[in-house]
Structure formats: C-alpha cells, structure tokens
C-alpha positions as CSV (number, residue, x, y, z in Angstrom):
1,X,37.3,51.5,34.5
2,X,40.0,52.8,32.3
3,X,40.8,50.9,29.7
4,X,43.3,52.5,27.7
5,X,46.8,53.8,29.6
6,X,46.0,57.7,30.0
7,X,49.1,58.9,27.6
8,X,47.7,56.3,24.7
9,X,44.8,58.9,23.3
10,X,44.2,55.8,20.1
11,X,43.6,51.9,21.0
12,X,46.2,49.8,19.6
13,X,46.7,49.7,15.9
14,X,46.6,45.4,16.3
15,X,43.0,45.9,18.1
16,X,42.1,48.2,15.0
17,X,42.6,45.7,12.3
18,X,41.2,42.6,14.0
19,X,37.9,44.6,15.1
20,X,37.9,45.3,11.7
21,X,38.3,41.5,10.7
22,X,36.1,40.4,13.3
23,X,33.2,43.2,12.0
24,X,34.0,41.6,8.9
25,X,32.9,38.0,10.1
26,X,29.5,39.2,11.7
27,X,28.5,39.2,8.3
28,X,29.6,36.1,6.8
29,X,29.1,34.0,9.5
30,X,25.7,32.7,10.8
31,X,27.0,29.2,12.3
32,X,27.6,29.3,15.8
33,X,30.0,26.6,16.3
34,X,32.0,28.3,13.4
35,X,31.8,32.0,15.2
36,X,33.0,30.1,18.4
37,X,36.0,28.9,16.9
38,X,36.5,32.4,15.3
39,X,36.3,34.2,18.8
40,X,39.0,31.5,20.1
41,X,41.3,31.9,17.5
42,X,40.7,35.9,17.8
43,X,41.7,36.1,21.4
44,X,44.5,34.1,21.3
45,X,46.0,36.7,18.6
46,X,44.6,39.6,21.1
47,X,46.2,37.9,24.3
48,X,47.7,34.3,24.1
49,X,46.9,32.4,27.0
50,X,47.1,28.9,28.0
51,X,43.3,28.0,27.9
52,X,39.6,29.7,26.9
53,X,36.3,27.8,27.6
54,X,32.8,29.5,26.4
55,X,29.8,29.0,28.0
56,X,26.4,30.4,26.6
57,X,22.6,29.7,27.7
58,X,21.1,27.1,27.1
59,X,17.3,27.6,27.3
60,X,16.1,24.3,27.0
61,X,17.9,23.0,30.2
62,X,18.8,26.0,32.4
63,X,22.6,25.9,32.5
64,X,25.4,27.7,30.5
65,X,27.1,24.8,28.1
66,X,30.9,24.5,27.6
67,X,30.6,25.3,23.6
68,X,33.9,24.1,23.0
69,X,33.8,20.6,23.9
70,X,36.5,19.3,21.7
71,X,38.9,21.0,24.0
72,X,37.7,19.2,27.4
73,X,36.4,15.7,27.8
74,X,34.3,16.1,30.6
75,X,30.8,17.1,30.6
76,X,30.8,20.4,32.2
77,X,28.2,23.3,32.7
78,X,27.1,26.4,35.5
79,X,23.6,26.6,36.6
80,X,22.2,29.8,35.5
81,X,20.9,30.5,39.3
82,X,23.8,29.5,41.1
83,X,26.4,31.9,42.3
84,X,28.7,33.0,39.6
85,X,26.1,33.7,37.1
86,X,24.6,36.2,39.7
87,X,27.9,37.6,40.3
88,X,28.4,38.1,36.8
89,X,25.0,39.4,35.6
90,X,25.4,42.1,38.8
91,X,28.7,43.7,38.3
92,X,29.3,43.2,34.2
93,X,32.7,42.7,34.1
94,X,35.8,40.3,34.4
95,X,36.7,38.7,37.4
96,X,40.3,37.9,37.7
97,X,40.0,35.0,40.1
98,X,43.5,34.5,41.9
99,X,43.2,38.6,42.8
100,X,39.7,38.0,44.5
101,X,40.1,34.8,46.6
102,X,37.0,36.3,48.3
103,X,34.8,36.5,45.7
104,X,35.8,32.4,44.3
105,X,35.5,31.4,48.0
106,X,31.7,32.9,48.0
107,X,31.0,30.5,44.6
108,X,29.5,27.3,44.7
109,X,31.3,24.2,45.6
110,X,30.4,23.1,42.1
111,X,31.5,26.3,40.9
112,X,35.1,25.9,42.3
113,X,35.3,22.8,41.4
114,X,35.2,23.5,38.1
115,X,37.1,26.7,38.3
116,X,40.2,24.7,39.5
117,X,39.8,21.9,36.7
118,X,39.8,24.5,33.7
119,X,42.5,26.1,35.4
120,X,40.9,29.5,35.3
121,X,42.3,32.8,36.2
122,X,39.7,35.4,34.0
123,X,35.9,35.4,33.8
124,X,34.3,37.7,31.4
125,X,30.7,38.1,30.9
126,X,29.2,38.0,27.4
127,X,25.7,40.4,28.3
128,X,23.3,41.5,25.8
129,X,20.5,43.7,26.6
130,X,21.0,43.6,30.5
131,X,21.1,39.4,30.2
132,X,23.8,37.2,30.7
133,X,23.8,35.3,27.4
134,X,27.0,33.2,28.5
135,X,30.4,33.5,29.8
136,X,34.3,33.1,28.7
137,X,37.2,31.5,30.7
138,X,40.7,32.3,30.4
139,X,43.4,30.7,31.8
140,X,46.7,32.0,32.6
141,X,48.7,34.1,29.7
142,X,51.4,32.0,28.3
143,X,54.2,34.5,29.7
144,X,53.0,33.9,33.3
145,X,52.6,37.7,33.7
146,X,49.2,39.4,35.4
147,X,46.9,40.8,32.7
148,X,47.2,44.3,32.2
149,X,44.5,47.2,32.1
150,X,45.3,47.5,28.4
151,X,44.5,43.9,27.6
152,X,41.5,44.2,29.6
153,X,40.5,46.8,28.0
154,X,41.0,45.0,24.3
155,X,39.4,41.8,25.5
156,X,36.2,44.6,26.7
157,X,36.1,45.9,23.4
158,X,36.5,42.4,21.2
159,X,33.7,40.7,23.8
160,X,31.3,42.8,23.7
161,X,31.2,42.8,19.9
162,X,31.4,38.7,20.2
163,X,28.3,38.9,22.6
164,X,26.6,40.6,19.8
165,X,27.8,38.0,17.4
166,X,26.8,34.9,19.2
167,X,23.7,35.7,20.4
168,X,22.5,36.9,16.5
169,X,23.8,33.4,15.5
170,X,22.1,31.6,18.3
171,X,19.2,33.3,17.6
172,X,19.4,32.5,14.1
173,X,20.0,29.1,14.9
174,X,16.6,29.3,17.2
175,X,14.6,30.4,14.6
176,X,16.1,27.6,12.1
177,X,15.2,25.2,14.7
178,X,11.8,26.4,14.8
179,X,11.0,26.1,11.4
180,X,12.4,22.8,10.9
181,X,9.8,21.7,13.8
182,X,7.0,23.3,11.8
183,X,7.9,21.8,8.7
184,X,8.2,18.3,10.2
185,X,4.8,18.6,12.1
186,X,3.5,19.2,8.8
187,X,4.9,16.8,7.3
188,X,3.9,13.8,9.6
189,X,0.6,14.8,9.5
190,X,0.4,14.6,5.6
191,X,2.5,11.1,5.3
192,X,0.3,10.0,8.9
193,X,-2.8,10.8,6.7
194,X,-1.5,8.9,3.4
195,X,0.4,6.4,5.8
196,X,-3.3,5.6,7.0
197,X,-4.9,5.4,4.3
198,X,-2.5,2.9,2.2
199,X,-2.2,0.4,5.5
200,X,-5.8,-0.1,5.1
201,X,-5.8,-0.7,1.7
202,X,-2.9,-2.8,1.9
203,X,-4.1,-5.1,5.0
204,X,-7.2,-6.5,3.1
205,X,-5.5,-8.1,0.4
206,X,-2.8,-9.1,2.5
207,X,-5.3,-11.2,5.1
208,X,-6.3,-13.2,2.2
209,X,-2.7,-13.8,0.8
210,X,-2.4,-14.8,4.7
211,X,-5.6,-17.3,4.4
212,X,-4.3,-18.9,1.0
213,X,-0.7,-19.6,2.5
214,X,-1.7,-21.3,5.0
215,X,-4.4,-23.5,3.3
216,X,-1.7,-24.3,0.8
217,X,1.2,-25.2,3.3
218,X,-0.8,-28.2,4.1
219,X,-0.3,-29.3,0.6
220,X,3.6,-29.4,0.8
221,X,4.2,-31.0,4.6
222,X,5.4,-34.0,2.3
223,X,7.9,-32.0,0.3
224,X,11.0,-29.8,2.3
225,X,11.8,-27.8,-0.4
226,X,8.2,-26.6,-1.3
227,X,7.3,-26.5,2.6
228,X,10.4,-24.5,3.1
229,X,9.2,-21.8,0.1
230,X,5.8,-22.0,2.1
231,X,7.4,-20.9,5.1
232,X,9.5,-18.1,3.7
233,X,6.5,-16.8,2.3
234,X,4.9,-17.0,5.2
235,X,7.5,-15.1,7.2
236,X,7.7,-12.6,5.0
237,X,4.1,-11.5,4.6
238,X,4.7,-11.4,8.5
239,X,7.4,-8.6,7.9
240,X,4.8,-6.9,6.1
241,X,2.0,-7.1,8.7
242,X,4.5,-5.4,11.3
243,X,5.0,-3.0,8.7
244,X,1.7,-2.3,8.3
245,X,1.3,-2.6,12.3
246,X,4.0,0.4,12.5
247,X,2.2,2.7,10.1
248,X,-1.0,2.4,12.0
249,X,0.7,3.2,15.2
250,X,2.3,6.0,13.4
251,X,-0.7,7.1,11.8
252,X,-3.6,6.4,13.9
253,X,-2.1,6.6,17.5
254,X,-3.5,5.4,20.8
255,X,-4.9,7.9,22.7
256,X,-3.2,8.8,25.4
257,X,-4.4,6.9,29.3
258,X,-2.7,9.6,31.7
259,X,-1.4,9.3,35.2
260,X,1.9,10.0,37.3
261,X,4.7,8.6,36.0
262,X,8.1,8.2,38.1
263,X,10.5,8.5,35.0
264,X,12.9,7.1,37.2
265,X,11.3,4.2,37.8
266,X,10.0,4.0,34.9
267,X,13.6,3.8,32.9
268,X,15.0,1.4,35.9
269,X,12.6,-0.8,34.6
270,X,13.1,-0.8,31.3
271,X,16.8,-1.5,31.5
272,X,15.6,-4.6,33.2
273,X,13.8,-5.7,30.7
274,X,16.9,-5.2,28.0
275,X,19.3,-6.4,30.8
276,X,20.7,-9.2,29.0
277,X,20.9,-7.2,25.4
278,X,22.8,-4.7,27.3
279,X,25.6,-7.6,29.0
280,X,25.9,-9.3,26.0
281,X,27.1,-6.5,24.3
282,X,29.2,-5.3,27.0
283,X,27.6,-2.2,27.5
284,X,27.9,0.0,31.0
285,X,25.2,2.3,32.4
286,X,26.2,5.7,34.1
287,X,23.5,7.4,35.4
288,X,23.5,11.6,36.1
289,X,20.7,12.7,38.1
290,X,20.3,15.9,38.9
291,X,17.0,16.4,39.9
292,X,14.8,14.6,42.6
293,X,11.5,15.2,41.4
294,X,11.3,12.9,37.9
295,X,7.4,12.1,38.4
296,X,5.5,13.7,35.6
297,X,1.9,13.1,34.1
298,X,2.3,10.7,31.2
299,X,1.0,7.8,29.1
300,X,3.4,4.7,31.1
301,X,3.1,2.3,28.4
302,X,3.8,4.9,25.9
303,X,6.7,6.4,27.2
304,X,7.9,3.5,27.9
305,X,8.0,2.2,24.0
306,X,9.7,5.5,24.0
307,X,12.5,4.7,26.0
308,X,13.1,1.2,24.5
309,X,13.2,2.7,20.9
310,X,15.7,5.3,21.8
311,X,18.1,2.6,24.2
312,X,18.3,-0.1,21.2
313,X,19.0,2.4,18.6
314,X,22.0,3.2,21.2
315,X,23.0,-0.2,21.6
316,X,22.7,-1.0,17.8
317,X,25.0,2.2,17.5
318,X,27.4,0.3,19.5
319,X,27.4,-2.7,18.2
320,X,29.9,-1.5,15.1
321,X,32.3,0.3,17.9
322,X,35.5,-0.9,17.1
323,X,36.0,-3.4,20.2
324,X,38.2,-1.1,21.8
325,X,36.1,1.7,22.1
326,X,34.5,2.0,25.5
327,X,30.8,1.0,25.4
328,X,29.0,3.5,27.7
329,X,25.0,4.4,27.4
330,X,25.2,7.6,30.2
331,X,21.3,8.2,31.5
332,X,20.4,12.1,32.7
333,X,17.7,13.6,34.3
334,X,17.7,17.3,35.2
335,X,15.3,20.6,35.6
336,X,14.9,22.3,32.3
337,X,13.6,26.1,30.7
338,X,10.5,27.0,32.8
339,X,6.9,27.0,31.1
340,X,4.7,28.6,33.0
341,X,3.9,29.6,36.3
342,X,3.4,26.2,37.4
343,X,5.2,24.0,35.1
344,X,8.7,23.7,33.8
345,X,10.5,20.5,31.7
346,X,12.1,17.9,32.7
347,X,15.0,16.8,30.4
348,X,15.8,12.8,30.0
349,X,19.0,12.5,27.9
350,X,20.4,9.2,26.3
351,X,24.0,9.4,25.4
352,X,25.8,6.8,23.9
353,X,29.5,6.5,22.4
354,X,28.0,4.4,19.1
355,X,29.3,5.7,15.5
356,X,27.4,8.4,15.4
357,X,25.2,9.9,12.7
358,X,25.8,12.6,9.7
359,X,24.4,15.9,9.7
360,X,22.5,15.1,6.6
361,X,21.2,11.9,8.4
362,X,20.1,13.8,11.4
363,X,17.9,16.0,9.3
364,X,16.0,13.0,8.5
365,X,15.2,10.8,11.9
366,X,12.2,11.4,12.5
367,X,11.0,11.2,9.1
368,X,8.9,7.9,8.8
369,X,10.8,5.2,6.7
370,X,14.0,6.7,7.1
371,X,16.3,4.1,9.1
372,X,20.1,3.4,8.3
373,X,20.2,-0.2,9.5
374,X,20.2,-3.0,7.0
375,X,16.7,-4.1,8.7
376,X,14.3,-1.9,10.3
377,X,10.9,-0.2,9.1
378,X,12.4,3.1,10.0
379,X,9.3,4.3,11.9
380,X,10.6,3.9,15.4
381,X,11.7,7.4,16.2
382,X,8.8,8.5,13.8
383,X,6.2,6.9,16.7
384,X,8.4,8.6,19.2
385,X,8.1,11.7,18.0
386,X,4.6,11.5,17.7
387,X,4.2,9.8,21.1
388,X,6.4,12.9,22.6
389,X,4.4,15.5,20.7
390,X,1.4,14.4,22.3
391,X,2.8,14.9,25.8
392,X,3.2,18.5,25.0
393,X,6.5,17.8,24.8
394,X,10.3,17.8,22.5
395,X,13.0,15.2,21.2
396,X,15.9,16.5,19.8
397,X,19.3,14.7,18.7
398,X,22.6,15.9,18.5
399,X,25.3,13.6,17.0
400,X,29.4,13.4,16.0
401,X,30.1,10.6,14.0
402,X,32.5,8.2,15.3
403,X,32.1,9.7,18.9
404,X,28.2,9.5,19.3
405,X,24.8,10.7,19.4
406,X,22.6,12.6,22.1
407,X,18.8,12.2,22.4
408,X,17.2,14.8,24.5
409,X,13.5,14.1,25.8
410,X,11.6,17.0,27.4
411,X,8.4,16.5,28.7
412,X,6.9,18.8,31.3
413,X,6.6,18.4,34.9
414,X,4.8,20.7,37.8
415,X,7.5,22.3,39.6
C-alpha cells in the first residue's frame, strides 16, 4: 500500500513533530489509561473525526475491552474468536467499513450490531509481534469527506508506534499486578500466622470474662440500670467473640469439601436468601450470562459465603446513593483466558452503581481489618480472598467513586 502521494518524497511536516511528541510520551508515560487518552487526543490532531473507541485484550476474560468507557455507557466488547478479530489478525490493516459492505456483512451479528451503535466507518488493528493486541474505531471525519491514502498512511505510522506503546504499558501494568499478588499472599500468610496466634490467646481469657458476666447478671435482675450495664457488657464481649470467630476463619480455614457446583444455581439461591435486604432497599438485579456451562468443582458452602460477602458490600455501597441514583447490582458469567489443555476460568462479576471506592482504598481490601464502614471487622473480603485462593483461583476489583465498583471472581472450570 502506498502511503504517501507519489510526488510527496517527505511525510508531512505536522506528522514529523507529533511522532516526535508522541516518541516523547513513550517515555514518560507508563499508565495505560493516561497513554489511551494521549492516543485519542493525538488522532484527533492527526485526523478529526466524530468518534474513536479502543479496544485491547483482555487476557483474563477472552474479549477486546472498550478502554475508553467514559465516552460510551454501554458495556461493550468483541470476542477475540469471533469474526472481526480473525479478519483483522489476517490481513493487518484498516478496514474502511461503508467501502466493504461484504466484508461487515461476513461479521457477526454481534459484531454489526455494535459496528452500527459506535457509528463506525475505520477499523485499524493495533498488532504486535504477529498478535492482535487490540483494535481502534473511528467514526466518520468531521468534514464528511472519505479518508484519504495520505491520512491512512499517517494514522499507519502514528498506530503502530501506539501499538508499541500500549502493549509496554499493559505489560507493565501486568507485571505491577503480579507483584502486588505476591506481596499480598505474603502478607496474609504472616498476619494469618500472627492473626492465629493472638485469637487463641485472646479467647481464653475472654471465656472467663464470659463466665463472670453471666454469674454476676443474676445479681442485678432487681436493678435496670446495673442490669442494663450487664447487658451491654455482655453484648459487647459478643462483638469480640465474632471478632475473634473471623480471625480464625481467616487464619485457620476450613478445608475445603469438593464437589460440582452449578454457580448459577448456586448465586440464584443466594439472592433468595437476601431477597428481602435487596427490596427493601430498592435494588434491581440484571443478570448477563454468557456462557452455558457455569458448573465448576468447588467448596458450595464456601463459595457461597463468598458470594454473600461480595452482594452486601454492594448493597451497603448503595445504600448512601443519593436516592436518585438508579440502584442496579448487574450479575455476569462468561468464559475466560484458557489454563490448560483441559481447563479454562470461568469469570463471575458483581457490578454495582454504589459510591465507589478510592484508588488508595482499593490497594487495601483484601488486607484483613481494613473495612470503611462505621461497623464491620474488616475481614470479609480478607476470608474471600483466602477462600478464592484455595480454589486455585483470582478476585480482583476495579472501582470509580461515585459511579461504582467491579468485583471479578475467576475460578476454573473444565472446558
């Protein structure tokens, strides 16, 4: 393909200084949400049109991501097996879709569907190392007019150098993440370990404060005011027994009782059991399933206590919605990364439109005592990750505050 008009022997002098700029930025910027909105901005300057949409890979769930979700409220994403990935990982290069009807009629029903909602009329490929690593969406230039070879050939240029950027920052970000899961494991063993060791301790002493409260209360049946004192005492030492109770669970966990699970079923009936938490606080379940096969091999009762932890953090997230604010827990299932030969994950997501948590708070979740409710022991999603990590499997949480958080479970499955 020729990129450059045959009588221009020097790319444009524009696409000299922002390649420039933008070799500038591969150094200085390592975020890839940041980069993203870099690339955007960058094509716009190169060749203002009305609308751009990235997608990249996401691993973890086998689909290309909209990256840019601000600029879209749906959820949207491409398999990376269907048709348009194929398309693009075979020929490498843009598809202008209102010049190839044939070639958009040949996509996925799926595909075209979301084709005609972004309003689409360019597809270019992001590749790195023979792999398609994502994609980018443009929709029509502002002046109306049919993009030109030269554009084309300034958008090839700028891409491919923003294919190199991304994926270094996505891997970057891999590798982050990695480390992060290393150091936590680490550190839940060592605070399981002390955690242990202190609830024993603790517990002895606190059966005979127990004992001597409740020989006493019968002293004070006569007087309210010291029988109320007895009873706040007792209630309180109470608090500190399920305290106690949690560390245990977090520290000495029950082994794991095995069998197949139908996580389908198994959430269904859950929800039952919260049913009237969730009416009375005017909260609506969507469901998106996109897989059939949700049966895994699991511990029931333990997943379960999973579940339950990660549906009434939602629902307390909720509660401080201003009352205007659509209430909405959305429930996913679908096929995730491949494992092995025989196994692959299957990814349960729990999305809710509560306030949302802080970056800084999301670094510290799953740390044990952590919680920012007024009450709460703040070893809930401690236990789940533990519970999780026994399965072989990974929780992860992605928030915005004021818009919400999503918690992914992945737990593996035979194919």
């Amino acid at each position: 393909m020729a990129f450059f008009n045959k009588k221009r022997k020097k790319p444009l002098p524009k696409l000299n200084i922002l390649l420039l700029e933008f070799n500038r930025s591969l150094m200085l910027i390592a975020d890839r949400k940041l980069l993203i909105r870099n690339v955007i901005a960058k094509i716009q300057q190169l060749c203002p049109v009305e609308s751009i949409y990235i997608f990249l890979s996401d691993q973890g769930s086998g689909r290309y991501l909209l990256q840019n979700t601000d600029d879209h409220p749906k959820k949207i994403s491409f398999k990376e097996k269907e048709r348009l990935a194929n398309w693009l990982s075979v020929n490498e290069k843009e598809l202008i879709v209102s010049s190839n009807p044939d070639i958009v009629s040949y996509l996925s029903a799926n595909e075209q569907e979301i084709l005609a909602d972004l309003k689409t009329e360019m597809i270019y490929p992001l590749i790195m190392v023979n792999r398609l690593c994502g994609f980018v969406l443009l929709g029509e230039k502002i002046d109306r007019k049919p993009f030109t070879i030269e554009e084309i050939g300034v958008l090839y240029l700028f891409l491919n150098q923003a294919a190199f950027a991304i994926d270094h920052a996505m891997l970057y970000e891999q590798q982050n993440e990695r480390i992060k899961k290393m150091h936590r494991s680490n550190r839940l063993a060592t605070l399981g370990e002390l955690a242990a060791g202190a609830a024993h301790e603790i517990r002895n002493p606190l059966t005979t404060i127990r004992s001597a409260i409740q020989y006493l209360s019968k002293e004070f049946t006569n007087d309210p005011a010291k029988s109320e004192m007895i009873n706040e005492i007792q209630a309180e030492t109470e608090r500190i027994n399920k305290i106690l109770q949690g560390l245990l669970s977090f520290a000495s966990p029950t082994a794991l009782n095995k069998a197949e699970v139908n996580l389908e079923q198994l959430i269904h009936r859950t929800l039952l059991l919260i049913k009237s938490t969730l009416n009375k606080n005017h909260i609506e379940i969507q469901f998106e399933y996109f897989t059939e096969n949700t049966t895994i091999q699991g511990d029931a009762e333990q997943l379960k206590q999973v579940f339950l932890n990660i549906i009434f953090n939602a629902i307390e997230a909720m509660k401080d919605n201003p009352s205007e604010k659509p209430r909405t827990l959305i429930i996913g299932m679908e096929n995730g990364a491949v494992i092995d030969l025989k196994n692959r994950y299957l990814i349960v997501s729990v999305e809710d439109t509560g306030i949302g948590i802080t970056q800084n708070d999301i670094e510290n979740v799953f740390n044990p005592f952590f919680t920012t409710k007024s009450e709460g022991t703040g070893l809930g999603l401690s236990i789940c990750y533990g519970i999780i990590d026994r399965h072989q499997g990974e929780i992860t949480i992605n928030s915005t505050p004021q818009k919400g958080t999503i918690l992914q479970v992945k737990l593996p499955h035979r194919f």
